[in-house]
N, C-alpha and C positions, 0 to 999 in steps of 0.2 A: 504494500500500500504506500502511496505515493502521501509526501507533505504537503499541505496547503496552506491558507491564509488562514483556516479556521482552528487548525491545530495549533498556529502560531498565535492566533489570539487569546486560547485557552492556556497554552503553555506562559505567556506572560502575565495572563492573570493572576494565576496559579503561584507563579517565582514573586512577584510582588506582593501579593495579598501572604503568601505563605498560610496561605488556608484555601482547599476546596469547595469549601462552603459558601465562605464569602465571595471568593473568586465566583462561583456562578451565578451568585446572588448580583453580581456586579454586570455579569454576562448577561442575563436577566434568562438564563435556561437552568435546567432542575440537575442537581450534585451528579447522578447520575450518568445522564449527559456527559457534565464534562469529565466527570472520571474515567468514562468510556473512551471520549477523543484523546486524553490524557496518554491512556491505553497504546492506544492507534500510535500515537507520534512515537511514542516508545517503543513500538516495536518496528516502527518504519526507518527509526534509529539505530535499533540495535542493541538497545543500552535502558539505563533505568536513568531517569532525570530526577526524581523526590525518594526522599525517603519518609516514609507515612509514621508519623508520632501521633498521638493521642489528642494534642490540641492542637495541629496542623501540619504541618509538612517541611522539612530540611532540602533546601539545594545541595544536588551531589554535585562534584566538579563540572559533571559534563552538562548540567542545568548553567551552570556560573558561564561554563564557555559558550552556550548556544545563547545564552541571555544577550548578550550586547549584541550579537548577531539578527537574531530576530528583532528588536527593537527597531533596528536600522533597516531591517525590511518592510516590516510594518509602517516604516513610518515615509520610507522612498514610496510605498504603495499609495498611504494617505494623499503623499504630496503630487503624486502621480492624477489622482483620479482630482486634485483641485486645480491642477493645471489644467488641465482638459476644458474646465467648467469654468475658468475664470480669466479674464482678459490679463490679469496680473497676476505672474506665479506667487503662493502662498503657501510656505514650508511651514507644518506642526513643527509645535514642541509643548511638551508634555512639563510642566515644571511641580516636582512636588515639595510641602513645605513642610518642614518639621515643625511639631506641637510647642515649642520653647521658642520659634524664632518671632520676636515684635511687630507691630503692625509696619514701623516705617521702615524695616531691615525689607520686609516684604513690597512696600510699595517703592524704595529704591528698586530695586531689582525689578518690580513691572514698569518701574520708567522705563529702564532700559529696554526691556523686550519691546515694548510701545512703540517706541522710535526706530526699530527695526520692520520696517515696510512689510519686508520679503516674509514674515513672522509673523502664524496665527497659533498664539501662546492658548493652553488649556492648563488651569494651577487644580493641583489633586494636594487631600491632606495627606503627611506623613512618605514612607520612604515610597515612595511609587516617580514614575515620570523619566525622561531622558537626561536629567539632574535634576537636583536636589539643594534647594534652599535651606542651609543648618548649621551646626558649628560643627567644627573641624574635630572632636572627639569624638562622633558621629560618624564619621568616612570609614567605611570599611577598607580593609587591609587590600582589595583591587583597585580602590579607587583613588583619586586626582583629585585634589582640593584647590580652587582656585580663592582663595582670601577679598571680601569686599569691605569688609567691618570689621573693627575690631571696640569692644568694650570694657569697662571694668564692671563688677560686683560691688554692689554698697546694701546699706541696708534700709530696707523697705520697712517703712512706717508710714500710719494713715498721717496726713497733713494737719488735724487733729491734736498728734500723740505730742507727751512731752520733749521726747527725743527729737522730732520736727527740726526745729528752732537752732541745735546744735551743726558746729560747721564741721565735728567730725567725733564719733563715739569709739568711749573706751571700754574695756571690762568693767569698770568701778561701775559706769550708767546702764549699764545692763544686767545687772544684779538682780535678780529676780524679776524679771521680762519673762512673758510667756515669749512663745517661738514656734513661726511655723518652718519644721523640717523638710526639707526634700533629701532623705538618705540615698536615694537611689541613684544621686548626680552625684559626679567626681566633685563639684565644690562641697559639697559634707565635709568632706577628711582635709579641706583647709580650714575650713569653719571650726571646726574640731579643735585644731591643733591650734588652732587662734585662740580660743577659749579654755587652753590648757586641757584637755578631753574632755572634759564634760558641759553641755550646756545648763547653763542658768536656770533655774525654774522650770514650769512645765512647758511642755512643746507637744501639739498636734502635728499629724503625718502629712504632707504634699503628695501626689502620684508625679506631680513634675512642675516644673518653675511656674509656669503659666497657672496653673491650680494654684501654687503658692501665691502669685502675686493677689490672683481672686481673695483669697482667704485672707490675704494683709490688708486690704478694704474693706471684708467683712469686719473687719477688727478683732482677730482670731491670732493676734499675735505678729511678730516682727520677723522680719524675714530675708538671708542675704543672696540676695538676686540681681542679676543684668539689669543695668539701668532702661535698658529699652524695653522690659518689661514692665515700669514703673507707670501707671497711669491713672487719669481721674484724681480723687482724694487722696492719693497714696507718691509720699516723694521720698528720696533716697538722702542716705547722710552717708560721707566715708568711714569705714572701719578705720580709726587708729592703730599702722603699726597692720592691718589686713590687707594684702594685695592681692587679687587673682581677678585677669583678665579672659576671655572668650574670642574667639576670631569665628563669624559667622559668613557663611561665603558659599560658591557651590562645590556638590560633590559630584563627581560620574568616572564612569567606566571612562576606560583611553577609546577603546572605540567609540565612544559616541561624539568624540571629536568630528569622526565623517556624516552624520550628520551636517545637511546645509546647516539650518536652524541651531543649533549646539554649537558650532563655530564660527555660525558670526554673533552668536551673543558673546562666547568668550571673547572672540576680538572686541566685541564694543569694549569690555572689562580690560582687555589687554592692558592701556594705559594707564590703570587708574590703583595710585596707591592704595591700600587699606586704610580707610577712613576709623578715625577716635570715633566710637559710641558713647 
């Protein structure tokens, strides 16, 4: 059995979503279905492309190798069938945005897609798309991070709170501060070590900075997070003596350089220093 465009769209749903479930759900055809075409590609390869866990599905190598491959077919296909239809060729790109990145980190970066004529941008949440809007601890170990931002951490307090007012907080002022935590982010274990291991008073859990900053306007506690996370009622003071910065920018595979669309945004970016957040 021969490959086609339908196998290939199933297959990337599949590599991105890392769930079947969802993957069809997005397909808008039933598990079954695509677990069957899934099937199909896989034997028309030769080879196994997932490995089936319990709460979704692992990319085997030869998933990681066909992934930028297919991508770039798919999307010469897309741009195929808009040339046809349109007096003015128009190249997809797929841009996904991770859950921690700021509203203006996001709307820099759709400036620039904007201003590329040739460029009909479609933005997806979280790791999906032919790059990825996110910070550079994020990039997996195939990919290419090109740097657009760069940020410090301070800490988030409602506009409100006593802390406000101050031009920079030490241990002594946060002595008994409730705290809201995101453990699951590498800033923890500087937060940590800043506060000699232990935090101050009690602390509620974040699932991720973005949560966090929510919950530091709910007035649920203080919180050390990207300034570009900061909004509304909620403003930032520096840690005395706390440094830790972020560099948020895109990520992709090397081949999605051949993409049109994917390299002339990086050329737009080509010039352009990593700007202070």
């Amino acid at each position: 059995m021969s490959m086609d465009v339908r196998h290939l769209r199933a297959f990337v749903a599949v590599f991105e979503a890392r769930n079947v479930t969802q993957a069809a759900r997005l397909l808008c055809i039933t598990q079954p279905t695509l677990s069957a075409t899934l099937a199909q590609l896989e034997a028309s390869l030769g080879t196994r492309l997932f490995l089936r866990q319990a709460r979704g599905v692992e990319p085997l190598e030869a998933a990681r190798r066909l992934y930028p491959q297919a991508r770039r077919l798919l999307a010469e296909l897309s741009g195929l069938s808009r040339q046809v239809r349109d007096d003015v060729p128009r190249h997809p790109l797929r841009v996904g945005v991770e859950a921690d990145v700021g509203r203006l980190h996001v709307a820099g970066m759709l400036a620039a897609v904007v201003a590329l004529s040739s460029v009909e941008v479609e933005v997806l949440p979280g790791c999906w798309g032919d790059v990825r809007l996110g910070c550079e601890t994020l990039c997996c170990e195939d990919e290419l991070f090109l740097p657009l931002w760069e940020e410090a951490f301070v800490l988030a307090v409602p506009a409100v709170h006593p802390l406000a007012t101050l031009t920079e907080a030490g241990t002594a002022e946060l002595a008994g501060m409730d705290w809201v935590i995101c453990p699951a982010h590498d800033s923890h274990q500087r937060l940590l070590a800043w506060m000699g291991g232990q935090m101050p008073g009690r602390s509620v859990v974040a699932g991720s900075l973005s949560l966090a900053a929510a919950m530091v306007a709910a007035g649920l506690g203080v919180a050390w997070l990207p300034s570009s996370l900061l909004e509304g009622n909620v403003c930032g003071v520096p840690l005395h003596g706390g440094t830790y910065r972020r560099r948020i920018g895109l990520c992709y595979a090397p081949d999605m350089r051949e993409l049109p669309a994917v390299s002339a945004l990086l050329a737009a970016f080509a010039e352009a220093e990593p700007a202070a957040g």
